[in-house]
N, C-alpha and C positions, 0 to 999 in steps of 0.2 A: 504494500500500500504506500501510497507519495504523503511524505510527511504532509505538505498544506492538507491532501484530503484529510489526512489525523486530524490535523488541527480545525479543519471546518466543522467537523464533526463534534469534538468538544466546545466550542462556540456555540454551537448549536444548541448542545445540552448544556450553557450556562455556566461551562469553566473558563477559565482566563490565566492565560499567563502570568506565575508569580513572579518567575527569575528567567534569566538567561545563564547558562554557567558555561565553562569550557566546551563540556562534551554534550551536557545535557541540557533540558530546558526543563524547567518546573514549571506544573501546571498544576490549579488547585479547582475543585470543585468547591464554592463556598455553602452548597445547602450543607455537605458532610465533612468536609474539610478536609477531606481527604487531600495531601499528595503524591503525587507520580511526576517520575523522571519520564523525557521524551529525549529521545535520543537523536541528536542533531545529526541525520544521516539523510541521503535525498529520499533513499527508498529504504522503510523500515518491513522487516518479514513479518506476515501478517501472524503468523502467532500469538507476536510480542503486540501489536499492533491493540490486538482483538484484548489482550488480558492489559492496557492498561486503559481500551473503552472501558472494560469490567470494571476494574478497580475503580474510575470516576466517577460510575454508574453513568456513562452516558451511550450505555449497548443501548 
């Protein structure tokens, strides 16, 4: 999956960028606060992809 599709998709469901770091990018869901690292790559394997929609709750 292409990183922007990830990230439109969390937009979508309401998360937002907390940080930007080296390798990764934090993104926070603020209904659960939950965070998850996004991995600043162009094309992330959908596996990984799929489990940190899970994690934000924005499947």
């Amino acid at each position: 999956m292409k990183r922007s599709e990830l990230e439109r998709k969390l937009r979508i469901a309401g998360c937002y960028l907390k940080r930007e770091g080296r390798s990764h990018s934090l993104w926070i869901n603020p209904k659960s606060g939950v965070i998850e690292a996004v991995p600043r790559h162009r094309e992330i394997k959908e596996p990984l992809a799929k489990k940190i929609l899970k994690n934000l709750g924005a499947e």
